[in-house]
C-alpha positions as protocol buffer text, in pm:
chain_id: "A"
residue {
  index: 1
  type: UNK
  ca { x: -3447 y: 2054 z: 8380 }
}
residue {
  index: 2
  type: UNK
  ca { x: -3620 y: 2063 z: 8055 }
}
residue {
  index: 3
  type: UNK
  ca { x: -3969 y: 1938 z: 8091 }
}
residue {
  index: 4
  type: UNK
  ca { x: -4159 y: 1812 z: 7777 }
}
residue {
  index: 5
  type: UNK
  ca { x: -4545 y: 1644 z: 7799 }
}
residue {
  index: 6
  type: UNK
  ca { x: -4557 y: 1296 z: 7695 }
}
residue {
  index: 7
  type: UNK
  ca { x: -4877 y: 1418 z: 7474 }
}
residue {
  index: 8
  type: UNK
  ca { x: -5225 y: 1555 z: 7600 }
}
residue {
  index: 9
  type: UNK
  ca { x: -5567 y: 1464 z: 7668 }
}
residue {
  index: 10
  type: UNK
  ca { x: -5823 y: 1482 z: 7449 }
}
residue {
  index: 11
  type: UNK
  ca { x: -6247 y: 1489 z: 7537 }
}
residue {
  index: 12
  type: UNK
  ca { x: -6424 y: 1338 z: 7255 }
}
residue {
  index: 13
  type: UNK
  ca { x: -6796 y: 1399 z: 7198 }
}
residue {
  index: 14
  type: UNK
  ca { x: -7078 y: 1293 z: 7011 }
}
residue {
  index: 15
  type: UNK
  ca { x: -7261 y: 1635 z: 6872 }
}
residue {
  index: 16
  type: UNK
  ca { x: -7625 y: 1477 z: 6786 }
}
residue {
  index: 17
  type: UNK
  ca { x: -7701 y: 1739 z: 6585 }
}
residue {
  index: 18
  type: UNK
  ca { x: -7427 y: 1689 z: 6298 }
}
residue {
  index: 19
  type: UNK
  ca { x: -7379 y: 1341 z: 6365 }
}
residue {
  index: 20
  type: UNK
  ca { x: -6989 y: 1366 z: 6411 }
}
residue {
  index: 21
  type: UNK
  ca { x: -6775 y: 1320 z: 6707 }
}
residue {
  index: 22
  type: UNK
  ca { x: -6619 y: 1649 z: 6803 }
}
residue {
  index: 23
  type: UNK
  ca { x: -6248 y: 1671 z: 6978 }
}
residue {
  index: 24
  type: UNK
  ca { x: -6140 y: 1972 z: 7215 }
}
residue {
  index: 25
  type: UNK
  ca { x: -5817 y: 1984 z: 7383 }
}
residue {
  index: 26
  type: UNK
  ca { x: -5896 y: 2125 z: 7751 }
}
residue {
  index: 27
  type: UNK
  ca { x: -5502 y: 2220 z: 7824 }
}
residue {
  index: 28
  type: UNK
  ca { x: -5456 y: 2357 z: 7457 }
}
residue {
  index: 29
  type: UNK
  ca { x: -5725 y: 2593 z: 7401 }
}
residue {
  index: 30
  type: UNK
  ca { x: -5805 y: 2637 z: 7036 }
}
residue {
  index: 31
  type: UNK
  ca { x: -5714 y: 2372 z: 6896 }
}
residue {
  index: 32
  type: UNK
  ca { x: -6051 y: 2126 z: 6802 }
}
residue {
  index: 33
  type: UNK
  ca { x: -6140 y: 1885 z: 6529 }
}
residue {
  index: 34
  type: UNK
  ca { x: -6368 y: 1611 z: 6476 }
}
residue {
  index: 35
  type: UNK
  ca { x: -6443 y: 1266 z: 6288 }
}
residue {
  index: 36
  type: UNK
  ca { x: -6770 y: 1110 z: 6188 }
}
residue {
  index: 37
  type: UNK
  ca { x: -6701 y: 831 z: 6365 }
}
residue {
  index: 38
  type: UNK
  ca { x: -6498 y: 777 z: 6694 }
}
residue {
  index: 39
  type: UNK
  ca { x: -6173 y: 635 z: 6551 }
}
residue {
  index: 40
  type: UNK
  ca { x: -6187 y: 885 z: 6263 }
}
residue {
  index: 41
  type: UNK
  ca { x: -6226 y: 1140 z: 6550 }
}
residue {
  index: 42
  type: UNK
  ca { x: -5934 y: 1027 z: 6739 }
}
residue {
  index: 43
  type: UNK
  ca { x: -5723 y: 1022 z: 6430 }
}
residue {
  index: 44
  type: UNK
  ca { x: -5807 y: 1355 z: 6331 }
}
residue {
  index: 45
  type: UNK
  ca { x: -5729 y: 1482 z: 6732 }
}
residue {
  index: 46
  type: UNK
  ca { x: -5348 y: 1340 z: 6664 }
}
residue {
  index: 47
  type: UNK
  ca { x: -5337 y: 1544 z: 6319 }
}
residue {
  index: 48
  type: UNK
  ca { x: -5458 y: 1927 z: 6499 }
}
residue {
  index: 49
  type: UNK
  ca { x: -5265 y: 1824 z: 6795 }
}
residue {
  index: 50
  type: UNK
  ca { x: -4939 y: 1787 z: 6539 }
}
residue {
  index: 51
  type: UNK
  ca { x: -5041 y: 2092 z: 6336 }
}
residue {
  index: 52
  type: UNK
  ca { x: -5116 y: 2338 z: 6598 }
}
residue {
  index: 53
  type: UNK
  ca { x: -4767 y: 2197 z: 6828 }
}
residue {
  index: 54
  type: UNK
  ca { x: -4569 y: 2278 z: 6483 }
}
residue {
  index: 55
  type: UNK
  ca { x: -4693 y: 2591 z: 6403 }
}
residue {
  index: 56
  type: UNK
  ca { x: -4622 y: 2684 z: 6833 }
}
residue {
  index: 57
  type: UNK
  ca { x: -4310 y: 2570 z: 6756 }
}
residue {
  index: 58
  type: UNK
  ca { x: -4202 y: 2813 z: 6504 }
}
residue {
  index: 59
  type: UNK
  ca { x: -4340 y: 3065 z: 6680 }
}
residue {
  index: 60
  type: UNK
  ca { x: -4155 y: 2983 z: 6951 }
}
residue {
  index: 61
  type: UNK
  ca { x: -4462 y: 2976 z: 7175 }
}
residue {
  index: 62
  type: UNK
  ca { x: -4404 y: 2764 z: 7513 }
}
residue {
  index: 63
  type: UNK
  ca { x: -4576 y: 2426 z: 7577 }
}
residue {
  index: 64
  type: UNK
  ca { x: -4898 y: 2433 z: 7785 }
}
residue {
  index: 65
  type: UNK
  ca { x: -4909 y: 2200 z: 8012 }
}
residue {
  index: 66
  type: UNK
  ca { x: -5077 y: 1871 z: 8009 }
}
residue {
  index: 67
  type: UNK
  ca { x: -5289 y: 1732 z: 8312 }
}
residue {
  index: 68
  type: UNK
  ca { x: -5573 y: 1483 z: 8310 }
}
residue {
  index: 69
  type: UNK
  ca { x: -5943 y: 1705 z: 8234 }
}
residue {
  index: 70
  type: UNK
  ca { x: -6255 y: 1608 z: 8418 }
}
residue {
  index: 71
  type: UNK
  ca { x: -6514 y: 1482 z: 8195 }
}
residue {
  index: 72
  type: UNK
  ca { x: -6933 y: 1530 z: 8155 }
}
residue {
  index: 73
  type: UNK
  ca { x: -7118 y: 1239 z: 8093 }
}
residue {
  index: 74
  type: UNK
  ca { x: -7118 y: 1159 z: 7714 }
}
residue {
  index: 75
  type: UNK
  ca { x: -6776 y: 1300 z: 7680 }
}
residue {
  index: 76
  type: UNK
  ca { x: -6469 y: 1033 z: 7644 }
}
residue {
  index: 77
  type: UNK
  ca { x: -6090 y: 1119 z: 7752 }
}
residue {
  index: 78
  type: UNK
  ca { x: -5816 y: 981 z: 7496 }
}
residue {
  index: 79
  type: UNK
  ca { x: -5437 y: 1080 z: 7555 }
}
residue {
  index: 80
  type: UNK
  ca { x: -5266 y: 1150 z: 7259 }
}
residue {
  index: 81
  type: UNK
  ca { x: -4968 y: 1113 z: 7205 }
}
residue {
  index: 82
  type: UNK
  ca { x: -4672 y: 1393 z: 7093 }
}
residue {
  index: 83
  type: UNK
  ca { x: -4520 y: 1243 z: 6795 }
}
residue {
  index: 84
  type: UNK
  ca { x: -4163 y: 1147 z: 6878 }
}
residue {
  index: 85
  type: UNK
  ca { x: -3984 y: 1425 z: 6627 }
}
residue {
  index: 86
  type: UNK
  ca { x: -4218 y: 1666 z: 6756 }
}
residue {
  index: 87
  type: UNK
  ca { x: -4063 y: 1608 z: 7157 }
}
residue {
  index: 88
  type: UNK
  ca { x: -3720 y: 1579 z: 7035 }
}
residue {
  index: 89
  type: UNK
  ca { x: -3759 y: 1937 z: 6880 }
}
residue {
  index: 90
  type: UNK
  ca { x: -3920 y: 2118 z: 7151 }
}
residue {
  index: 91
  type: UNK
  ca { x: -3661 y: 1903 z: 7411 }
}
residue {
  index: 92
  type: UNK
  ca { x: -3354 y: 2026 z: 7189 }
}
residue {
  index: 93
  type: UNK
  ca { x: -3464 y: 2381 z: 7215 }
}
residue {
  index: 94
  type: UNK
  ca { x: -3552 y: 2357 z: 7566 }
}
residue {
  index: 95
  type: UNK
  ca { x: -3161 y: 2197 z: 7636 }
}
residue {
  index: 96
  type: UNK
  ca { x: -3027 y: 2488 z: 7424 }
}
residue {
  index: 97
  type: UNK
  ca { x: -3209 y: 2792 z: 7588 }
}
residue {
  index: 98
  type: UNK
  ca { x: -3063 y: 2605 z: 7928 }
}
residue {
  index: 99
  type: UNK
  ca { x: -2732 y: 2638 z: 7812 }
}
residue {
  index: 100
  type: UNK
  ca { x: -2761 y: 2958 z: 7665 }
}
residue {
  index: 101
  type: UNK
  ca { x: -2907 y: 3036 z: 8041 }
}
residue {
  index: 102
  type: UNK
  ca { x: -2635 y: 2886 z: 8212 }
}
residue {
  index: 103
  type: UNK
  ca { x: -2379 y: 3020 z: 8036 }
}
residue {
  index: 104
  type: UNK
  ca { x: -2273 y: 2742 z: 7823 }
}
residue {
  index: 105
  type: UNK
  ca { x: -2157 y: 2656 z: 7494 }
}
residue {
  index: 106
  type: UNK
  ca { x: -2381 y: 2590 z: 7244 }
}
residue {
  index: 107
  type: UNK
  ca { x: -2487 y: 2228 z: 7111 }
}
């Protein structure tokens, strides 16, 4: 069974210092961003989730997996979504490397 994540969580924060609203992904480490205000934030957490999943892509790099992160106070959980070209890739490769597991022709 090929298993693809629906999309991850991301923990939004406000930084006082800069003003801005920072992003981290706590099941995809590296990839952060951040927005000066919440929405921007959150719009700008679908972009680097998008950018870093289609560079892993070509590198042929597996999925982490996604589960819900706790929180600290201050900090905000938004799921974001994968965007639907982006699972239909990494589900196509995952059928084909099945196949090619099992034995069976190719798609």
């Amino acid at each position: 069974m090929v298993r693809v994540p629906e999309g991850y969580y991301a923990v939004i924060f406000f930084e006082k210092k800069s003003r801005t609203y920072g992003v981290k992904f706590p099941n995809y480490p590296g990839v952060t961003t951040y927005g000066r205000t919440f929405d921007k934030a959150v719009e700008m957490a679908e972009e680097a989730l998008s950018v870093a999943l289609e560079s892993d892509f070509d590198r042929k790099y597996p999925l982490p997996e996604s589960h819900k992160p706790r929180v600290k106070r201050g900090e905000r959980i938004v799921f974001i979504s994968l965007k639907a070209e982006i699972r239909m890739a990494y589900l196509l490769r995952g059928w084909r490397e099945l196949r090619r597991f099992r034995g069976l022709h190719r798609l």
